[in-house]
C-alpha positions as CSV (number, residue, x, y, z in Angstrom):
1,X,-20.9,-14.4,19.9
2,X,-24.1,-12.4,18.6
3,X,-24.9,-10.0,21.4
4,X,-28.0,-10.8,23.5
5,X,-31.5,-8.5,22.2
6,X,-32.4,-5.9,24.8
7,X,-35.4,-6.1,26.1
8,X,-38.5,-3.7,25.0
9,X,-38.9,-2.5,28.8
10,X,-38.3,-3.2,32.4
11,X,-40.2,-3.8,35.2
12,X,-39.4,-3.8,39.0
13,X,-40.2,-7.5,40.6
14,X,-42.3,-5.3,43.3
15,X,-44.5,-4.4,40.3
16,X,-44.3,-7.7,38.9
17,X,-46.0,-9.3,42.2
18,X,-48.8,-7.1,42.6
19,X,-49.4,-4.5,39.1
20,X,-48.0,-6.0,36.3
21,X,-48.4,-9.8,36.9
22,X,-49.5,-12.5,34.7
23,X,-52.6,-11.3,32.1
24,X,-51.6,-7.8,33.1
25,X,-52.0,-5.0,30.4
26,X,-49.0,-2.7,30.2
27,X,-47.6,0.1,27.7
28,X,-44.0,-0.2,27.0
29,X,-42.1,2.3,25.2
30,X,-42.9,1.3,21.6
31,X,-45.9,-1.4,22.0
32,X,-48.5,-2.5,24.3
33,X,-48.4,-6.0,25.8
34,X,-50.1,-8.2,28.1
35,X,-47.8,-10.5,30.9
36,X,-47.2,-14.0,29.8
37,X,-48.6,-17.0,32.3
38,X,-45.4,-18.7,34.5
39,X,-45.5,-21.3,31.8
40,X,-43.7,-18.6,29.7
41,X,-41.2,-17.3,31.7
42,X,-37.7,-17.8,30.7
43,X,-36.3,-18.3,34.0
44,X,-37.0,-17.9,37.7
45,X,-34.7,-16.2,40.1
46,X,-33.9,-16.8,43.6
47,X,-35.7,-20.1,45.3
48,X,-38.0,-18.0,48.1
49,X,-38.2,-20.2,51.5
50,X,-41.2,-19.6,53.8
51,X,-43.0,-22.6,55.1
52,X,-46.1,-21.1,56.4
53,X,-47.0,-19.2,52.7
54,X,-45.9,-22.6,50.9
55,X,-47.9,-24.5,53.0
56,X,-50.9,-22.1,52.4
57,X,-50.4,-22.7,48.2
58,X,-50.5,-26.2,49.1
59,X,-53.7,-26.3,50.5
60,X,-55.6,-23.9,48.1
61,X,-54.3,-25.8,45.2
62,X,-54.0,-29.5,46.2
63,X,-50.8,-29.8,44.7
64,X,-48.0,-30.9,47.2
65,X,-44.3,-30.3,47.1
66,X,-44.8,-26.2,46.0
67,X,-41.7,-24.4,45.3
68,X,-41.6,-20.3,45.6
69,X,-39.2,-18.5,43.3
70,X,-38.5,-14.5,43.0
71,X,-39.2,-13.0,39.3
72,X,-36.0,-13.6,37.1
73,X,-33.6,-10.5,37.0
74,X,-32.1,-9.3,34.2
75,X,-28.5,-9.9,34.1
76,X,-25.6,-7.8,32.8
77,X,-23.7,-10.1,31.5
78,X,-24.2,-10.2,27.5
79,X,-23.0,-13.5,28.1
80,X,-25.5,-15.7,30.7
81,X,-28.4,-17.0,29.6
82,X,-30.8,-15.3,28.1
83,X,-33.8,-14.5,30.7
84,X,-36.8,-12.4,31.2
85,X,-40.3,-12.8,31.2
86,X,-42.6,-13.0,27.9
87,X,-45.4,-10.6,27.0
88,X,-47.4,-11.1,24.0
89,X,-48.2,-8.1,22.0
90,X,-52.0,-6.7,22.8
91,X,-54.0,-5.2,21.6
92,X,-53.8,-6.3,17.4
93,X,-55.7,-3.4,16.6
94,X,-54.4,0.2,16.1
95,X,-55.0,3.7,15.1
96,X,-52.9,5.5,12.9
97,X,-50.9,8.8,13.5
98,X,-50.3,10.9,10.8
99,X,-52.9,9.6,8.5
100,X,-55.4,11.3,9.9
101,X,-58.6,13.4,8.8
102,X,-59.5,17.1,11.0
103,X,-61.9,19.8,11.1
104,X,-63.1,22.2,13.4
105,X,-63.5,20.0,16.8
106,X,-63.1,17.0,14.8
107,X,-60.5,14.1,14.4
108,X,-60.9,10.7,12.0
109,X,-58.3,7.8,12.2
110,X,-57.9,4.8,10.5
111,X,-58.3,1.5,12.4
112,X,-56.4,-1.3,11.3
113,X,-54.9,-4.8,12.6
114,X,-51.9,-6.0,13.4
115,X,-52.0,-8.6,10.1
116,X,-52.7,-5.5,7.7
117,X,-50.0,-3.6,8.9
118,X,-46.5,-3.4,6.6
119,X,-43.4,-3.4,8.3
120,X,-45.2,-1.9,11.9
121,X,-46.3,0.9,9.7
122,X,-50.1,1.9,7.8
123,X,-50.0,2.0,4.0
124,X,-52.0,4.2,3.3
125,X,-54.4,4.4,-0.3
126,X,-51.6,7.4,-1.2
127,X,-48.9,4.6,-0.5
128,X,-47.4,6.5,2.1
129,X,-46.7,4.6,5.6
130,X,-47.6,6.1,8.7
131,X,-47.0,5.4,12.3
132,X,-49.6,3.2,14.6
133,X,-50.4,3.2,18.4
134,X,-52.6,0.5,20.0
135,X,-56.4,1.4,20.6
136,X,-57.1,2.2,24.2
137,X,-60.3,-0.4,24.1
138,X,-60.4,-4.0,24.4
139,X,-63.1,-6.2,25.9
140,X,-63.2,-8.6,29.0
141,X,-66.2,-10.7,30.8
142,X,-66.4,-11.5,34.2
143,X,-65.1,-14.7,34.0
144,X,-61.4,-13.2,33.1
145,X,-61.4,-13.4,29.9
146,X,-59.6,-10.5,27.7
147,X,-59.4,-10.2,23.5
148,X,-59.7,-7.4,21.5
149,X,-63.0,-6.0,20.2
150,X,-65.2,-7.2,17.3
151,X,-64.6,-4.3,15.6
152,X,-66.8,-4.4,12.4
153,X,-68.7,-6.7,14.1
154,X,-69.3,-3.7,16.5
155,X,-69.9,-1.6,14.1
156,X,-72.1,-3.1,11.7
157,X,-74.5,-4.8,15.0
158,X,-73.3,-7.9,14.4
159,X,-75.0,-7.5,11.1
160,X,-73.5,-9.0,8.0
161,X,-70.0,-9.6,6.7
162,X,-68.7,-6.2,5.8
163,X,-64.8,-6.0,6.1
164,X,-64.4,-2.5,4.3
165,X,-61.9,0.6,6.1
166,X,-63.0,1.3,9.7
167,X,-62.5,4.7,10.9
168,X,-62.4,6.3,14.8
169,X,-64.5,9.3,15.0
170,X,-63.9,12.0,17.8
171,X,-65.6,14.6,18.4
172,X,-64.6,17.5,21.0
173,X,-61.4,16.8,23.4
174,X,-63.3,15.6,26.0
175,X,-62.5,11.8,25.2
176,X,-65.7,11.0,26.4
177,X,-67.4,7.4,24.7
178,X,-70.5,9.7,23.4
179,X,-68.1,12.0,21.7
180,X,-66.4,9.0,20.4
181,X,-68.1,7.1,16.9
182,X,-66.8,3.9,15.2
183,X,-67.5,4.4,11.4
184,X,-67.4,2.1,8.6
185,X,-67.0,3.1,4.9
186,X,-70.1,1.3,3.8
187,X,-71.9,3.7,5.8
188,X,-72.8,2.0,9.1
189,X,-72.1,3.7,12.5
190,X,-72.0,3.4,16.1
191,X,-70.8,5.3,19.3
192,X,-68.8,3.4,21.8
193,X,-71.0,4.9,24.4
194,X,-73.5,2.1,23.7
195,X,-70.9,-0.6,24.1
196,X,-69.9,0.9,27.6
197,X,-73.7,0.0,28.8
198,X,-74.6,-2.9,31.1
199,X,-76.7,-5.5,29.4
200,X,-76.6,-4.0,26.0
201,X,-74.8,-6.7,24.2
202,X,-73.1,-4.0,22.2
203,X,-69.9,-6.0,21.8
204,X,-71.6,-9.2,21.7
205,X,-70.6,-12.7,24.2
206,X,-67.0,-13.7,25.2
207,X,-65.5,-16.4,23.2
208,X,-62.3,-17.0,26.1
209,X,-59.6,-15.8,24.8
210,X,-56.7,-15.9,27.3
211,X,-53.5,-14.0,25.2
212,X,-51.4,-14.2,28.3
213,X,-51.1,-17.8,27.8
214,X,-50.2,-17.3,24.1
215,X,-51.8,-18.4,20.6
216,X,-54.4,-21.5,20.8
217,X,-55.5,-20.9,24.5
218,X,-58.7,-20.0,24.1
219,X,-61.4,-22.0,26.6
220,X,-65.2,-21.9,26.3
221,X,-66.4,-19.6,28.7
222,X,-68.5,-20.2,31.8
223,X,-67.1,-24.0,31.0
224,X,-68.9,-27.3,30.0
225,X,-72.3,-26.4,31.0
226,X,-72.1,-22.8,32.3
227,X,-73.5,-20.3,29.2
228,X,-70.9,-17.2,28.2
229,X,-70.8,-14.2,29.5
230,X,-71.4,-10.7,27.8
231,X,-68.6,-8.5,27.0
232,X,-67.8,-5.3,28.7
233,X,-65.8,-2.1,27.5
234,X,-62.3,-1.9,28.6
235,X,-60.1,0.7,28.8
236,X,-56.5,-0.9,29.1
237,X,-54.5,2.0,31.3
238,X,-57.5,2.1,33.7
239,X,-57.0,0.9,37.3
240,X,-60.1,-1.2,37.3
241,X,-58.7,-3.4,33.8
242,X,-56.3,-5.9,36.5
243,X,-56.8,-6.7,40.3
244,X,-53.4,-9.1,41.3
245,X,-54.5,-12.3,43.6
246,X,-52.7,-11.7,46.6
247,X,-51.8,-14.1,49.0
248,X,-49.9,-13.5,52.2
249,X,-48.8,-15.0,55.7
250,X,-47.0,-14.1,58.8
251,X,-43.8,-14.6,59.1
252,X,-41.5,-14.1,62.0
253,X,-38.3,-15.0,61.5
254,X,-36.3,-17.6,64.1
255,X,-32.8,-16.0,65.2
256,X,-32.0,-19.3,66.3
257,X,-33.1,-21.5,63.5
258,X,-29.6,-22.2,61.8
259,X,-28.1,-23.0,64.9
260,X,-30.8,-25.5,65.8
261,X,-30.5,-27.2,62.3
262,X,-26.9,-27.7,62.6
263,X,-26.7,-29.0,66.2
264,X,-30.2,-31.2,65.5
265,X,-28.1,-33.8,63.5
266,X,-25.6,-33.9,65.7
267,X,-27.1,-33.6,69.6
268,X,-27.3,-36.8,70.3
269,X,-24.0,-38.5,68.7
270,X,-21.8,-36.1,70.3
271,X,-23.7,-32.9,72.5
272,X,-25.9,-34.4,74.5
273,X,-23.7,-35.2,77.2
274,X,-21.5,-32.5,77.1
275,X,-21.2,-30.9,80.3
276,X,-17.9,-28.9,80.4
277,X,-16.8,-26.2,78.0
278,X,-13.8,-28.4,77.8
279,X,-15.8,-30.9,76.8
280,X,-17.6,-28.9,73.8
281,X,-14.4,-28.1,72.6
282,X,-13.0,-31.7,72.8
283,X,-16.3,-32.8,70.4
284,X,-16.4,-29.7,67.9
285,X,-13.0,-30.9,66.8
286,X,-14.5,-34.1,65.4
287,X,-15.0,-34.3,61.4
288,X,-18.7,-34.2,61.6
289,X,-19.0,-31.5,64.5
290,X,-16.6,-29.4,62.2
291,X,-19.1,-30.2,58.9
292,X,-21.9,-28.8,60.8
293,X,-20.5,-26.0,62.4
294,X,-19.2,-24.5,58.5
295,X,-22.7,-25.2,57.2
């Protein structure tokens, strides 16, 4: 049998509820990726009973009959079925390491997509491959919405249909967006500071892309009649790029709850009159009593 594929990373299912749930961003050890929706899960785990937080689901969602399950764990057993949950690769655009132009205080990278890369690698104009790493910035509207940037759309102001090299620009080691410059061969320019201002339109309106749920999910944003929404800069390891809906209950557990379910079926064929521990003993040895008490 051909051994299962390990998985590119791990996550705790603690994390999985609250940091890293579905339409999270997350850096794994050799890509960056972005939680698939429940539709994409390979399995569930363990069936979670608690009335009072199903009930609650019920309600906000007007769907009856909701069932709870922990995240899926991964097994050890090359053998089971294959689990885990799906993450789709994101961002598709990358710098390059290696291929890379420096002064004095000064750094220039390539920036290329996913679909012009060869074999995961940059080729460069030399022919020589060099390593990628995702770009830090994507863009997201307050709707929810995530995609990557409109790079040479970006660049150019929306301007035209120039497709040459795009380069990243930084200046200093400060990292800051006016220290940062998104250059185009033709000539054109532009810092990333503008595109981290409110109301500039620098990176244009959201088109509702939704990668967590996979190609061909894209929705109109704002809906039928509602207009889109402006983007906003995104930086993808910062803690304001994925706030988890939580939703929680109270829930005191019933010491006696198993013993009331297993004598509820039962009380009134057989208990009910019992009023001697001689008596309790005479109806536990009946077939059913037995049944009730294993269970």
């Amino acid at each position: 049998m051909k051994p299962q594929a390990r998985p590119h990373g791990q996550i705790r299912q603690s994390q999985i509820v609250t940091t890293f749930g579905p339409g999270a961003m997350v850096d794994l050890p050799d890509h960056a990726a972005i939680i698939g929706g429940l539709e994409h899960w390979r399995s569930m785990g363990r069936q979670v009973h608690e009335e009072r937080l199903e009930a609650k689901v019920q309600t906000l969602l007007n769907i009856p009959g909701i069932k709870l399950y922990a995240p899926p764990i991964d097994s050890s057993d090359p053998t089971a079925p294959r689990t885990g949950i799906t993450a789709w690769q994101f961002p598709q655009w990358f710098v390059t390491q290696g291929d890379e132009v420096r002064g004095a205080g000064f750094r220039s990278r390539p920036m290329v997509h996913q679909q012009a890369l060869v074999g995961g690698k940059y080729l460069g104009s030399d022919r020589k491959k060099s390593g990628v790493i995702p770009i830090r910035f994507v863009q997201a509207c307050p709707n929810g919405h995530i995609s990557d940037i409109q790079w040479h759309g970006f660049a150019h102001e929306f301007q035209g249909n120039c497709n040459r090299q795009l380069w990243l620009d930084e200046y200093g080691t400060s990292g800051e967006f006016a220290d940062i410059v998104v250059r185009c061969e033709c000539g054109k320019k532009r810092a990333l500071v503008q595109a981290n201002q409110r109301g500039s339109g620098a990176l244009g309106f959201c088109q509702g892309h939704r990668p967590w749920l996979g190609p061909a999910s894209r929705e109109k944003c704002g809906g039928d009649g509602g207009p889109a929404q402006p983007n906003r800069l995104l930086i993808r390891s910062a803690s304001n790029s994925y706030f988890p809906q939580l939703l929680s209950v109270i829930s005191i557990p019933d010491p006696d709850e198993r013993v009331r379910k297993a004598v509820a079926p039962i009380w009134e064929d057989f208990l009910l009159y019992v009023d001697s521990v001689s008596d309790l003993t005479r109806e536990r040895k009946r077939p059913r009593c037995r049944r009730r008490s294993k269970d």
